[in-house]
C-alpha positions in Angstrom: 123.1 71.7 91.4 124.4 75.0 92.9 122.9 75.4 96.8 121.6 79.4 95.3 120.7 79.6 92.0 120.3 83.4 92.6 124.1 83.7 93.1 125.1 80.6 91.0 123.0 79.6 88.0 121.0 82.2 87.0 122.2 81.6 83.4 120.5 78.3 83.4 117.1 79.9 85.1 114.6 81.8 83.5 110.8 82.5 84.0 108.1 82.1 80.8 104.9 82.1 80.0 103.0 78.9 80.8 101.5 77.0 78.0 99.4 73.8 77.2 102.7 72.2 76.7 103.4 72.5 80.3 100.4 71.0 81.6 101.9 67.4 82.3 104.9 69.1 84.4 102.4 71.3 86.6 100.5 67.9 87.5 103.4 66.4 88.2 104.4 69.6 90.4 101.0 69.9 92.0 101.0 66.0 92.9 104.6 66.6 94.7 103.1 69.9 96.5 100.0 69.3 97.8 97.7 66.9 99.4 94.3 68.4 99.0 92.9 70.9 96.6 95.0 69.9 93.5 94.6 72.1 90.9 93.4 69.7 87.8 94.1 69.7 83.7 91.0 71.4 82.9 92.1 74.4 85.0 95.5 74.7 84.1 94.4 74.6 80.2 92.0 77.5 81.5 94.2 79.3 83.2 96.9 79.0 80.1 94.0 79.7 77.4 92.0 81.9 79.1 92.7 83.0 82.7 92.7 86.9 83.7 96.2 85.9 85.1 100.0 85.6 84.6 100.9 82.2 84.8 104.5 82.0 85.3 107.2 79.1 84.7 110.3 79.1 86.0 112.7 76.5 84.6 116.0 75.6 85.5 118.5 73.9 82.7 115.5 73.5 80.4 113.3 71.6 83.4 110.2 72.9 84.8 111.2 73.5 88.4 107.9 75.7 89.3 105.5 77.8 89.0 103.3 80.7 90.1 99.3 82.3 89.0 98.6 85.4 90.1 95.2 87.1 89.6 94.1 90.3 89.2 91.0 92.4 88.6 90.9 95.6 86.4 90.6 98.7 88.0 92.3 97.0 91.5 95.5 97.6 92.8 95.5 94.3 94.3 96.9 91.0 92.9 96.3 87.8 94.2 98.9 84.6 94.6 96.1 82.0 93.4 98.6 79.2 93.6 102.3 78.5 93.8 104.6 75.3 93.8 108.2 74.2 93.7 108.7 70.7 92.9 110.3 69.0 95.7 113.6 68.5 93.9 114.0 72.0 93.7 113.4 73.1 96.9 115.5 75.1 99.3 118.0 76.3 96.6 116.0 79.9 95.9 113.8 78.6 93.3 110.7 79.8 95.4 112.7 83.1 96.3 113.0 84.3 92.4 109.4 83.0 91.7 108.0 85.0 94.0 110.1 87.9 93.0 109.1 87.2 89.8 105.4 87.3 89.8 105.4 90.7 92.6 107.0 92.0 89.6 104.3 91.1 87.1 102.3 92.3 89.4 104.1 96.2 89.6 104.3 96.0 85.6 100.7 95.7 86.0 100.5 99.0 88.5 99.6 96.8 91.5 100.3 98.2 94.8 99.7 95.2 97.2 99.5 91.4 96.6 97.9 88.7 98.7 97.5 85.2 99.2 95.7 82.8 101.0 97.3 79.0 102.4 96.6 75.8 105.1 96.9 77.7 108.4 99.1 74.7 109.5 101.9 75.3 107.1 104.0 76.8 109.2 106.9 76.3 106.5 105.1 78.0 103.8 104.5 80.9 106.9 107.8 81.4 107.8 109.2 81.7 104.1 106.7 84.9 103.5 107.0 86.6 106.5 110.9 86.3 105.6 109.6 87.9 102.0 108.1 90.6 103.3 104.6 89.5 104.0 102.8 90.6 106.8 99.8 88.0 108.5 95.8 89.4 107.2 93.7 87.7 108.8 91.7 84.1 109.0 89.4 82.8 106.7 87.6 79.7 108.6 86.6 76.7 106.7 88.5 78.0 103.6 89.3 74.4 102.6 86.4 72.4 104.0 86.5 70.1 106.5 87.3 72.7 109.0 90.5 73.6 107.2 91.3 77.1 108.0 93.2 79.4 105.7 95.6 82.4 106.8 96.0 85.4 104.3 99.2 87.1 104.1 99.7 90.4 102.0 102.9 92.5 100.8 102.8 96.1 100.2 104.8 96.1 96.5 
């Protein structure tokens, strides 16, 4: 596979609409993410069927490589990153680049003017690949996660 597929395979890349038919890829992505606070069937199928969201799946030569859920309230200008994954095969080769890009632009179409997110405060990867995106640091969120697990929220002016 191309090291960029912004520069090299964007023909065999394109972003969709997740649906139930997905659901088995996004466990499979969220068991390859994460460690702890998995999202589970039932909330995909919820967040597919009925979720005030855009649920977005990128795939890559008719694989699902990722995905991405914003959130967003009516009358805010503010969209929220609920969650966002690359499956590890996929990773470092822009996949996360044109997802992200992807759902800050959902979120504009949607007349949002910021969008925010919240992750582990001890993932400094996942840190340094927003800041390099644009977002700026917002703040602490203590015991976010349980156990003492604090959260850091970034933001991005769109």
């Amino acid at each position: 596979m191309a090291k960029d597929i912004i520069e090299h395979d964007i023909q065999k890349t394109f972003f969709r609409n997740a649906s139930e038919l997905d659901i088995q890829n996004l466990l499979e992505i969220e068991e390859d993410s994460f460690t702890n606070s998995r999202l589970k069937k039932r909330q995909f199928l919820y967040l597919v069927k009925h979720g005030k969201c855009d649920f977005i799946i990128c795939e890559y030569d008719k694989k699902v490589a990722g995905y991405a859920i914003s959130q967003f309230r009516k009358n805010s200008t503010e969209a929220r990153i609920y969650s966002i994954a690359i499956h590890s095969q996929y990773r470092k080769k822009g996949f996360g680049i044109a997802l992200l890009k992807e759902i800050c632009s959902c979120a504009v179409q949607r007349g949002c003017k910021s969008i925010r997110l919240e992750m582990d405060i001890s993932n400094e990867a996942g840190k340094n690949f927003y800041k390099k995106m644009g977002f700026n640091e917002n703040g602490k969120i203590f015991n976010y996660y349980g156990n003492n697990k604090d959260a850091v929220r970034f933001k991005k002016i769109l």
